[in-house]
N, C-alpha and C positions, 0 to 999 in steps of 0.2 A: 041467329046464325050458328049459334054454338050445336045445337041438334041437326042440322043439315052437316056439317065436319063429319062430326064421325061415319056415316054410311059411305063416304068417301075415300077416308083413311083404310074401313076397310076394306074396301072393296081394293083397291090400291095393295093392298096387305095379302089380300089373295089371290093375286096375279102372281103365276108359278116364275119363278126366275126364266131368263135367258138361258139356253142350251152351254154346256161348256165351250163347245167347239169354238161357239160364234165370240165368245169373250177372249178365247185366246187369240183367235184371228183378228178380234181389234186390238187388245194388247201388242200382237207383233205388230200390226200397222202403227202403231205411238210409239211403240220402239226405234223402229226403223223410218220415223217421220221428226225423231228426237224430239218428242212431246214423252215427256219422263213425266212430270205432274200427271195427266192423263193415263198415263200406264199405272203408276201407284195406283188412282182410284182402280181402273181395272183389277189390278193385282189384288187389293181390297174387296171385290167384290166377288174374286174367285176363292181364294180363302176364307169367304162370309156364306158360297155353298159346298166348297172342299176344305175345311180349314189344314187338313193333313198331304196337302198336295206341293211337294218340293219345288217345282219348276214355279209356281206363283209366286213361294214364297223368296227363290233365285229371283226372281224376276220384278219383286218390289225391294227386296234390298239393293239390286246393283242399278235400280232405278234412281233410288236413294240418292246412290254417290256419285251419279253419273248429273243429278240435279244439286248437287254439294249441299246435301243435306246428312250431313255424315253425323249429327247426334241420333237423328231417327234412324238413320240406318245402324248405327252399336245399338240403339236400344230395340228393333226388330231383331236383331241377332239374338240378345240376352233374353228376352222375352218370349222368344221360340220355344215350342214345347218339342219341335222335329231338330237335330241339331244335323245338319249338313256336313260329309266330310270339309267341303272349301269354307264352312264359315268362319274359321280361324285365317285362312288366309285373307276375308274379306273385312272380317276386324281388325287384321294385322294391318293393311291396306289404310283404313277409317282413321286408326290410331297415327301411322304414318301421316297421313295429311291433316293432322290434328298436333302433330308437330310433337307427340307423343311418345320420341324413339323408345326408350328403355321399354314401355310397355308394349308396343310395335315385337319390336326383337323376343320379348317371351311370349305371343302369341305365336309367332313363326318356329319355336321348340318343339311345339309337338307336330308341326306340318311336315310331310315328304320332303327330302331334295331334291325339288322336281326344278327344271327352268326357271320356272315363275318365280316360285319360292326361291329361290338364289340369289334374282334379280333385283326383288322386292330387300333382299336380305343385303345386298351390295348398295343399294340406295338407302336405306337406313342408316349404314356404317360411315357412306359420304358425309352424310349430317352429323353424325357424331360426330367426324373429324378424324374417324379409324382410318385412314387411308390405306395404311398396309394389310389388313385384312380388308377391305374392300378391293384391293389388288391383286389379292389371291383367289378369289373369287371371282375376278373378272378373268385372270389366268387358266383357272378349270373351264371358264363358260367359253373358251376361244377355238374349243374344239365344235360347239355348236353353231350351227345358221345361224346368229344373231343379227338382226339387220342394225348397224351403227355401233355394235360394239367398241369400235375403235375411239368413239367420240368419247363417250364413260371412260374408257383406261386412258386415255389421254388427261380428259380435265382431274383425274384421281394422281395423275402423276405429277399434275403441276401444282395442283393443292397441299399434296405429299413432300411437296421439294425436290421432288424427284425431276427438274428440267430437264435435266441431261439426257435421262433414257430414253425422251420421248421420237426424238430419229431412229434409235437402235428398233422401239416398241412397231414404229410406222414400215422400218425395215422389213420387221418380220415377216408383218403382215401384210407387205408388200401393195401398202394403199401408200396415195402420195397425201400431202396435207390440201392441197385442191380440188380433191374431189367431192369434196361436201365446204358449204362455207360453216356448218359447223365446227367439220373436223378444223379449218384455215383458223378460226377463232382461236379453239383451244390451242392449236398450236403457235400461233403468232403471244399466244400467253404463256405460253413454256421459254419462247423466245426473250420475250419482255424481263424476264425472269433472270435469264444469262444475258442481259443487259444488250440483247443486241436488237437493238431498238427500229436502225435504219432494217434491217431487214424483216422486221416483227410490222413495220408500216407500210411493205409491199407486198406482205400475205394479206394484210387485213383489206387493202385497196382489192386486191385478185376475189376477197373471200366476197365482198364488199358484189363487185361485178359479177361474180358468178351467183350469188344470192338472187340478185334483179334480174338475170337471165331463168334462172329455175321458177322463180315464184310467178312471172309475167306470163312464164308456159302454162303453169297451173290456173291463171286466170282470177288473179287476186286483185282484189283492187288496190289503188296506192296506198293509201292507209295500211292497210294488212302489212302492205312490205315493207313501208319504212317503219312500220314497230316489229318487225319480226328480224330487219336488221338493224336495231337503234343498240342494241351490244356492240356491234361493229362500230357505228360511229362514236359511242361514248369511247371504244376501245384506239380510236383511232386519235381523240383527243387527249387521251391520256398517253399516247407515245408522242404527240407535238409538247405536250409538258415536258415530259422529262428527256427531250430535242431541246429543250431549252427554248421553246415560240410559246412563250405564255400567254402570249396577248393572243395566239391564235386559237388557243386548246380554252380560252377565257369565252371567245367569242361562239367557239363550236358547242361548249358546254350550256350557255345565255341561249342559246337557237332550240336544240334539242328541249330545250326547258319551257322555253315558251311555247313551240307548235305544238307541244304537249300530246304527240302522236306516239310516242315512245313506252313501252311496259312501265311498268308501278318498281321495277327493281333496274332498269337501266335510267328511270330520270332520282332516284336517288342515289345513285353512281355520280351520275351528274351533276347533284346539287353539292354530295360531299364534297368531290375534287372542286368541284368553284369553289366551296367557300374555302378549303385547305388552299388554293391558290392566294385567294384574298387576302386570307391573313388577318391580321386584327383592322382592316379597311374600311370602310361600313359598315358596320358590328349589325346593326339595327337590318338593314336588308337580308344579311347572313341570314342571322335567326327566325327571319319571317320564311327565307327561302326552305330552312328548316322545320317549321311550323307544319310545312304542306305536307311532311312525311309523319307527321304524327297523328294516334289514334284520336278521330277528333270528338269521341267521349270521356275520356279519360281527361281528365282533370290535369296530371301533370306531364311531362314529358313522357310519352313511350311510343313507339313505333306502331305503326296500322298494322292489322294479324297481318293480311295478305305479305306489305315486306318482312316481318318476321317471322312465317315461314318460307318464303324465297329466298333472304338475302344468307348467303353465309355467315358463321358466326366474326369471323374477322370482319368482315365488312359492316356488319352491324354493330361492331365495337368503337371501329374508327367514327361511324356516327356519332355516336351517343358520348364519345371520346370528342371531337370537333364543338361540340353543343355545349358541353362542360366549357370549354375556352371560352367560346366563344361568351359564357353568359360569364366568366370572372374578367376580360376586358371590359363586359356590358357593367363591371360592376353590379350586379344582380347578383351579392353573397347568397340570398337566401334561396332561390333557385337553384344556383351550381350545388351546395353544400346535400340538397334535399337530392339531386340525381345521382350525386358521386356517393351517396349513400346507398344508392340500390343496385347499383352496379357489381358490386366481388358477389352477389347472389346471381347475379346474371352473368357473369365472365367469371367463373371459380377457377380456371385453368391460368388465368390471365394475369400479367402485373402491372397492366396498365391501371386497372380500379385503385391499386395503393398509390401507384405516382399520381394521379390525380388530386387523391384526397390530401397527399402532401402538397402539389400544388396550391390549393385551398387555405391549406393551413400557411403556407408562406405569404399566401396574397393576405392575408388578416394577420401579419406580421406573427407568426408563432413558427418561427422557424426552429425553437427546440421542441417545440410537440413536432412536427413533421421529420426531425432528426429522430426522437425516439422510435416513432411508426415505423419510418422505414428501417430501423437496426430490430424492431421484434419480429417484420415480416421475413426478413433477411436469415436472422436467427433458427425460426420456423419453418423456412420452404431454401435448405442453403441451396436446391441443384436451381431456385430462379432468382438466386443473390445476386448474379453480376452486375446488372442491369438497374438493383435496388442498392448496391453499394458504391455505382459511379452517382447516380441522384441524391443520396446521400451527403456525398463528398462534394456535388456541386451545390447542394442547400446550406454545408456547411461552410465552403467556402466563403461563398457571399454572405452570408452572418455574422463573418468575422473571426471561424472557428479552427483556425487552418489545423490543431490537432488533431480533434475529431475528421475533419477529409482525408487526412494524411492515413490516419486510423484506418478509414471505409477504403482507402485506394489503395493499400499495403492487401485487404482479407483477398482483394483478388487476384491469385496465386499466377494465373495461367499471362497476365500478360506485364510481370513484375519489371522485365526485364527490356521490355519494350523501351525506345528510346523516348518515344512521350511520354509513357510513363514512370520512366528516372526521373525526368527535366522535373513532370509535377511534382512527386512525393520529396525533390530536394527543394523546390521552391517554398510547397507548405513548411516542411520542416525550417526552414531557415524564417519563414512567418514565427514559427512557432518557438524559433528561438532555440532548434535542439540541433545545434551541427553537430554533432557527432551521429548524431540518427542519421541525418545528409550525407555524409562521407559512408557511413555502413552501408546507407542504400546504393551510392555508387562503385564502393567495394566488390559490391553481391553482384551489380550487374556487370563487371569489370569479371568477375570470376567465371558468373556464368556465359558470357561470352568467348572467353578463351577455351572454354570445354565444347563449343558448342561448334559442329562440324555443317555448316548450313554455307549455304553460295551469297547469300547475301549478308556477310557477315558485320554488326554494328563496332566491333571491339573501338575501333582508331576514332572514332566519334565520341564512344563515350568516357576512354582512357582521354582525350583533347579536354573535355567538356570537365570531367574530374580533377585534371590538372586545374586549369581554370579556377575549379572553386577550390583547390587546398590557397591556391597564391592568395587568392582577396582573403582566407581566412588564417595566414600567415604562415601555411606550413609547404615552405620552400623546398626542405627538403624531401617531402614527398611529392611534392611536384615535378621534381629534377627528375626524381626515380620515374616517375612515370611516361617524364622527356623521353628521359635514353633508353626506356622499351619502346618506344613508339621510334625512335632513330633507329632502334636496330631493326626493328620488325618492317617498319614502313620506306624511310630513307628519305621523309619528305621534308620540302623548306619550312611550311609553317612550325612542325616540329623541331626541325633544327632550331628555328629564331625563335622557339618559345624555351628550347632547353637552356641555348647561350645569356636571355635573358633574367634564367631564373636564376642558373647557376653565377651569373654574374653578381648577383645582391649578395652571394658568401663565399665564394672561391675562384675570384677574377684568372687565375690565372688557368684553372681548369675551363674558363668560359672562355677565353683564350684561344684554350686550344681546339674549342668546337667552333670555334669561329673560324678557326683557317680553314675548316671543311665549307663554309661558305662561297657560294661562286660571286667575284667580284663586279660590282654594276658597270655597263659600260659609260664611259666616259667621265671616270673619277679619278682617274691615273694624274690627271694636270692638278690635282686639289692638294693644298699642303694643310694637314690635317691641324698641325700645331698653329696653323696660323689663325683657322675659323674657329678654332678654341679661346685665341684671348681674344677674337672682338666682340662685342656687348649683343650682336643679330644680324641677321641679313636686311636689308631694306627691298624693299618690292620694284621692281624696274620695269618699263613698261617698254615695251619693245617686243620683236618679233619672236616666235616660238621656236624656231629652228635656228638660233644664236645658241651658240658653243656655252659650256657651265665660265670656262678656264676666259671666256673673252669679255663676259658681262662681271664679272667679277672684277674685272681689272678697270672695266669704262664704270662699275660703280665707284672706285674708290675714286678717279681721275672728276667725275661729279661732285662725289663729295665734296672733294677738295676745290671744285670750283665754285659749288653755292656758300661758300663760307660767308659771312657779311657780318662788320663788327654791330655793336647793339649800341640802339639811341636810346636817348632818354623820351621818356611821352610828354608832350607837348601839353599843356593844362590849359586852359584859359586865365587870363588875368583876374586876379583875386583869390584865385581857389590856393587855399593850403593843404597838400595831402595831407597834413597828420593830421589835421583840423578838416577835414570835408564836409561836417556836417549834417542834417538829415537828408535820407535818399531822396531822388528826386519821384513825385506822383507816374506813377504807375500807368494813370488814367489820363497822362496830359494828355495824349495826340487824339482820344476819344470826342468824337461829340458829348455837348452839356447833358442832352437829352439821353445818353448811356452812358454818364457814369452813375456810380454808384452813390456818389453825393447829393446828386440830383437832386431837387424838389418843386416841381410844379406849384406855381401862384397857386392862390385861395382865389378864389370869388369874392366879388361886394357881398357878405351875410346882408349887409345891410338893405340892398337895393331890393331885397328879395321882403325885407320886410312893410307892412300895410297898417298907415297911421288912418286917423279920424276916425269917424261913426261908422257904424257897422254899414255896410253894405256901400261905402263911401269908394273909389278911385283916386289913387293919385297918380297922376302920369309924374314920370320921373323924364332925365333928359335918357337915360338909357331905356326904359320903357318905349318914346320915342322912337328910339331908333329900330326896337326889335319889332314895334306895331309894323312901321316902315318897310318891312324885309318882307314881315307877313300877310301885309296886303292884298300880293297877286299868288292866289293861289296856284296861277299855273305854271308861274317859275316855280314855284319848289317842284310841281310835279315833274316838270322836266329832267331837275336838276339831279332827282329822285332816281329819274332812269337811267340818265344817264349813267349813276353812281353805282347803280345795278350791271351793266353790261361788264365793268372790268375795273382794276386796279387802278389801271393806268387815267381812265374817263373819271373815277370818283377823287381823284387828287384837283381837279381841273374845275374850278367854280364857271358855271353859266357868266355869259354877258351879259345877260336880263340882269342877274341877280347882282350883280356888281356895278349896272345903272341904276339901279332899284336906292340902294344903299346908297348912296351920294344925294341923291335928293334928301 
């Protein structure tokens, strides 16, 4: 066989190629038939008789990426001996959807600022998370025909934080938010944002019906459309959440999850918010509902590429943030400990990896290692301290550490003055035993309030609340002082009855005199004050509500004085001597024998049970007798059996067989 081969091979070998033409005219037919595999080998076979032909070699690399085979296509690029002006834009392109920005972004340095290049360079920067220079760049491009431009500066501006400007943006450009259920999308998400929820859930219905009106025109089948708006409904379930219909946004989220017709980035949308709804609830389902988002080669937890380059980096945090919980309620230490380790390499902008890894650490009771972590990250990154010095002070807290909290909730400067946080840092400090730190902290915010020219001013709250604590910690007369600023400045009764009470413990007759500034209660004019002073209390009278002070006070004493009744001696029984009474009487008398605690149930005959004579020998006994007697008719006991089975009341109740039985 082996000698017949070759005459074949060559002859095959010298068979002159295919004409160019006819290779490029099936190349465009695979092109334009979207059979890209088929076009590669073509393009392969045009560059194997031109290998210096540009257009083949265009046309097997954007074949490449158009079949997502974007390693072959950078390594076509690199590999090229022709370098094309667009091939930097088409590695720039590769690298991008390789989820590659930084190297993305320096291939696009040496390209023109043409359109493309702008474009490409604007979607790059969204994935960093540049928002603001991806904003200025979508601002230069608004002078261009861009078809949807509006849609890009919108989702950049609600990304950016920027919700507010997204009417003014829509203004300019004089598009409504209805006109695309795109744009409705993004903008019912700028809405969601500025918390206006109810009207963020009648764009998403409107974007919702115009989506199924466009797509139905185009001639998609259902499938297509409900995953082309499953953003919409996840987006719609997440504004019934935070409406407060959890059980509804539970139910929409379980749906979407199961029909499983929804994108790879709107059903882990999905999976997050359910299990962030659940809560620590079935931990065990949580984590499997989790499972399905993960790469399912990868050994430990990590998200499939596809949602890792789709989902945003915040959305992908809060996963991988929900998983950690979820697996230290699962108690699975060794799990949470091994992901909340790989996390600050994956989120370096982020402070959620350090409160994690302190979580961790308190759940395995080390709450002064997770106190240290969080004061060195804190230390290190002060402009994302705030956030790490209130977790701080809540781990310290609860550890029993109220100096150290009082410490972490003093460093943050900007909200010292706040009235929640007086109340804490005097609460800890008075844990911790240091009132005079207590009184400085409400001094400071007692000062800075009085300088402070704001419409919603706290001073009378915290001067009240100040007072308050000098009195329980016995300093009276700073408390008066802070009385008669709060009467002069304010004029109100609870201050006045807090000054007259304070000053009453040291200078009665100054309390005196702020007392007559008091307006008198009505209907006390009839009361003679000297007289409810020597009696020993008021007694309780029961009678109607609208009876006069001056009338029941008079029908009480006329009661009194009528229930009077002189006192007998008690009647003993004959024999009893009180001095002599002797031991108390049983505790246990009125009890039945059978509970009390003296009780003791008979023994058995030991005896009857015992068996004289030779081995194998019987002795009926006269109780033996009786018990052969009872056991006789097997089918009284069975009876008796059943009946004792049906209920309480039938098993108390002996058969009448069994009780004929027994007499004989």
């Amino acid at each position: 066989m082996a000698p017949k081969a070759k005459p074949v091979v060559a002859a095959a070998a010298s068979q002159p190629p295919p004409p160019l033409e006819d290779l490029f005219t099936a190349l465009d037919r695979h092109i334009n038939s979207f059979s890209f595999d088929n076009a590669v080998k073509l393009a392969d076979q045009i560059l194997a008789v031109a290998p210096a032909d540009e257009d083949a070699l265009r046309c097997k690399v954007v074949a490449l990426i158009k079949d997502d085979r974007l390693d072959l296509a950078l390594s076509a690029i690199r590999s090229s001996r022709i370098h094309l002006p667009d091939f930097d834009f088409l590695k720039a392109y590769c690298l991008y959807r390789q989820n590659k920005l930084n190297e993305a972004l320096e291939s696009l340095k040496t390209q023109e600022r043409t359109t493309e290049t702008m474009l490409l360079e604007a979607q790059i920067l969204y994935r960093l998370g540049k928002m603001d220079a991806c904003l200025d760049i979508y601002q230069k491009l608004q002078n261009s025909k861009i078809d949807n431009l509006e849609i890009n500066c919108v989702a950049s501006l609600v990304m950016g934080g920027r919700s507010s400007e997204v009417q003014g943006l829509l203004d300019s450009l004089r598009v409504k938010a209805t006109s695309s259920f795109e744009l409705a999308y993004n903008t019912a998400c700028s809405l969601i944002e500025r918390k206006k929820y109810t009207d963020a859930e009648q764009l998403l219905l409107s974007g919702r019906r115009i989506g199924q009106e466009v797509l139905m025109e185009d001639n998609l089948p259902d499938d297509e459309i409900e995953s082309e708006l499953a953003p919409l409904a996840v987006q719609l379930a997440y504004v019934q959440q935070l409406l407060g219909c959890k059980q509804d946004a539970i139910e929409a989220y379980i749906d979407i999850i199961k029909r499983d017709m929804a994108d790879e980035s709107s059903i882990a949308v999905a999976v997050n918010n359910l299990v962030s709804l659940r809560g620590p609830k079935d931990v065990s389902d949580s984590l499997r509902k989790l499972d399905r988002l993960k790469d399912k080669e990868a050994q430990n937890f990590r998200l499939a590429s596809e949602l890792d380059l789709k989902l945003p980096a915040k959305e992908k945090e809060a996963i991988y943030a929900n998983r950690v919980l979820l697996l230290l309620h699962a108690n699975k230490m060794d799990q949470g400990r091994e992901l909340v380790s790989r996390l600050p390499d994956m989120f370096p902008e982020s402070v959620i990896p350090i409160l994690l890894q302190a979580a961790v650490l308190v759940r395995e009771n080390k709450a002064g290692k997770a106190e240290e972590l969080l004061a060195q990250f804190a230390g290190k990154y002060p402009e994302k301290s705030k956030v790490v010095h209130l977790a701080r002070a809540q781990v310290a807290a609860a550890a029993g550490h109220p100096h150290i909290a009082a410490d972490s909730v003093a460093k943050i400067s900007d909200i010292q003055h706040m009235p929640a946080t007086v109340a804490t840092l005097v609460s800890l400090k008075e844990r911790a035993g240091d009132i005079e730190g207590a009184a400085a902290v409400l001094d400071s915010a007692i000062k800075w309030w009085s300088n402070a020219m704001t419409e919603d001013n706290k001073l009378n709250i915290i001067m009240q609340e100040a007072a308050s604590f000098k009195i329980r910690h016995g300093k009276e007369d700073d408390a008066a002082k802070l009385y008669e600023e709060l009467v002069k400045s304010q004029g109100g009764i609870e201050a006045l009855v807090g000054l007259v009470t304070t000053v009453a413990r040291t200078d009665v007759d100054k309390a005196e005199l702020y007392e007559k500034q008091l307006k008198a209660l009505p209907g006390l004019k009839g009361i003679d004050v000297d007289s409810l002073e020597r009696t020993s209390g008021v007694k309780q009278v029961d009678g109607p509500a609208h009876v006069g002070v001056t009338e029941s006070h008079e029908e009480g004493k006329n009661k009194t004085k009528a229930k009077k009744k002189r006192k007998r001696k008690p009647r003993y029984p004959k024999g009893f001597d009180p001095a002599n009474p002797g031991p108390p009487p049983d505790p246990e008398r009125w009890l039945p024998r059978r509970e009390r605690s003296t009780y003791r149930p008979k023994r058995k005959d030991k005896k009857a049970a015992q068996v004289r004579g030779a081995q194998g020998a019987v002795v009926r006994e006269k109780q033996d007798v009786g018990t052969s007697s009872n056991n006789s008719n097997p089918k009284s006991n069975l009876a008796a059996a059943s009946k004792g089975s049906s209920g309480a009341c039938q098993q108390s109740k002996p058969s009448s067989k069994s009780r004929k039985k027994s007499r004989n």
